[in-house]
C-alpha positions as a printed Julia matrix, in Angstrom:
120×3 Matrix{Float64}:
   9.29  27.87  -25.32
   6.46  26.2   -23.16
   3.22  27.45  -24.22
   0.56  28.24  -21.56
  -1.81  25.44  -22.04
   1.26  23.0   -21.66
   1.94  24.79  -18.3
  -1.72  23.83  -17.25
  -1.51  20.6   -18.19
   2.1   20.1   -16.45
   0.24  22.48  -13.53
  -2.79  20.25  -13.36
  -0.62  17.02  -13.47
   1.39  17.92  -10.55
  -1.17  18.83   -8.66
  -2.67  15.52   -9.18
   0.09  13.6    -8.39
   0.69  15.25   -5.3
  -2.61  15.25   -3.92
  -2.63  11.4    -5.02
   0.5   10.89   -2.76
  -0.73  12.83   -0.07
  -4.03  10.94    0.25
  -2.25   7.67    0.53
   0.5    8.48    2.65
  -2.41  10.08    5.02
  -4.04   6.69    4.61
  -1.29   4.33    5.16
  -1.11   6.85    8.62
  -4.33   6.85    9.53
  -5.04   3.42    9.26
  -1.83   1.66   11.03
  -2.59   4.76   13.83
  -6.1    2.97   13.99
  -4.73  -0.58   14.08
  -2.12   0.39   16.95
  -4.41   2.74   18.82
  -7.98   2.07   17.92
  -8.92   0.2    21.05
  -7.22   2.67   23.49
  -9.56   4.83   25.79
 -10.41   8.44   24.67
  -7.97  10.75   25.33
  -9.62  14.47   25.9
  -5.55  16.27   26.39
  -4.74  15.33   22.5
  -7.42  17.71   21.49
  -6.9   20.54   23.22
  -3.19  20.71   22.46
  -2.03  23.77   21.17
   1.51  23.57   21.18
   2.86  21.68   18.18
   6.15  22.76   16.05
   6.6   21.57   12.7
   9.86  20.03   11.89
  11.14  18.96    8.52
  13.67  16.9     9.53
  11.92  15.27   12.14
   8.56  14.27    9.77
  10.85  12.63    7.37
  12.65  10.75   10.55
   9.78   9.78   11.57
   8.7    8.37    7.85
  11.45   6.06    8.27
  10.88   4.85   11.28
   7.24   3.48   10.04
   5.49   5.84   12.67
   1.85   6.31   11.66
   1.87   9.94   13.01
   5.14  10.35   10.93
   3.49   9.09    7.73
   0.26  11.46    8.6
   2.39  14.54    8.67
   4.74  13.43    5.54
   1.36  13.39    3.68
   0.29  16.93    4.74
   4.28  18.24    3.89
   3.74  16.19    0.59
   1.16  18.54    0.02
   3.0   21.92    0.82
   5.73  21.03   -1.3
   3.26  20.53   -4.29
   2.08  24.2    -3.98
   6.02  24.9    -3.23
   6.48  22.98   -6.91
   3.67  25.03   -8.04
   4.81  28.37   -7.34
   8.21  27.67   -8.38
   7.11  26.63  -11.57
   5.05  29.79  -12.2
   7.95  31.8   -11.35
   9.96  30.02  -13.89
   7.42  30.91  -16.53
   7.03  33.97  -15.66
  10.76  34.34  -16.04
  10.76  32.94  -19.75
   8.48  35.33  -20.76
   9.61  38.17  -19.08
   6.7   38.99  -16.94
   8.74  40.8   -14.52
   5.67  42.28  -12.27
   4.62  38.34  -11.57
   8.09  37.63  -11.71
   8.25  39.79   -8.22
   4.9   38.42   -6.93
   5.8   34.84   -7.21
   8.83  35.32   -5.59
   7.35  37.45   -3.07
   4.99  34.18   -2.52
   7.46  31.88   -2.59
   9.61  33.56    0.0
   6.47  33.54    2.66
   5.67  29.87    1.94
   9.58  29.02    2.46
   9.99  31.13    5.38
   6.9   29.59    7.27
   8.42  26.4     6.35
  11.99  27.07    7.74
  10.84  29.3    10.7
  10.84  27.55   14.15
């Protein structure tokens, strides 16, 4: 049985890590988007866009294809998915010890973050 102050320290780890990789992959992004685009004129319409859909799929296509937008956005999923990991290893806690009322809340959490993630 994992005590609790292992699960902070496996908690805090993760956490790390994935805020880590997302502030490179953001970096890697930001700077090649720089090195392509930095000497373009201003753009004012990029701004004031409103209407952008997040795609799974499509973030991790664009990864692949070395897009600096794609490796931007794979950075920001990066970090969803470590509060994804997060949750899912509360729940899993929670199960071992038979908490059952945070048992039901994490799972109630867990089933918002997944469904904003899935929903187009």
């Amino acid at each position: 049985m994992i005590s609790e102050l292992k699960l902070k320290h496996l908690l805090g780890l993760l956490l790390q890590i994935g805020i880590i990789l997302s502030i490179l992959l953001v970096l890697v992004g930001g700077i090649s988007f720089l090195l392509q685009h930095g000497g373009e004129s201003y753009q004012n319409n990029v701004i004031l866009s409103t209407n952008y859909d997040i795609d799974i799929i499509k973030i991790w296509h664009n990864h692949h294809f070395n897009s600096p937008i794609g490796f931007i956005e794979l950075g920001l999923l990066t970090l969803v998915i470590m509060q994804v990991l997060r949750v899912v290893l509360l729940a899993l806690y929670y199960i071992l010890i038979r908490d059952y009322w945070f048992i039901s809340f994490n799972i109630f959490i867990l089933s918002i973050i997944l469904f904003s993630l899935i929903r187009q």
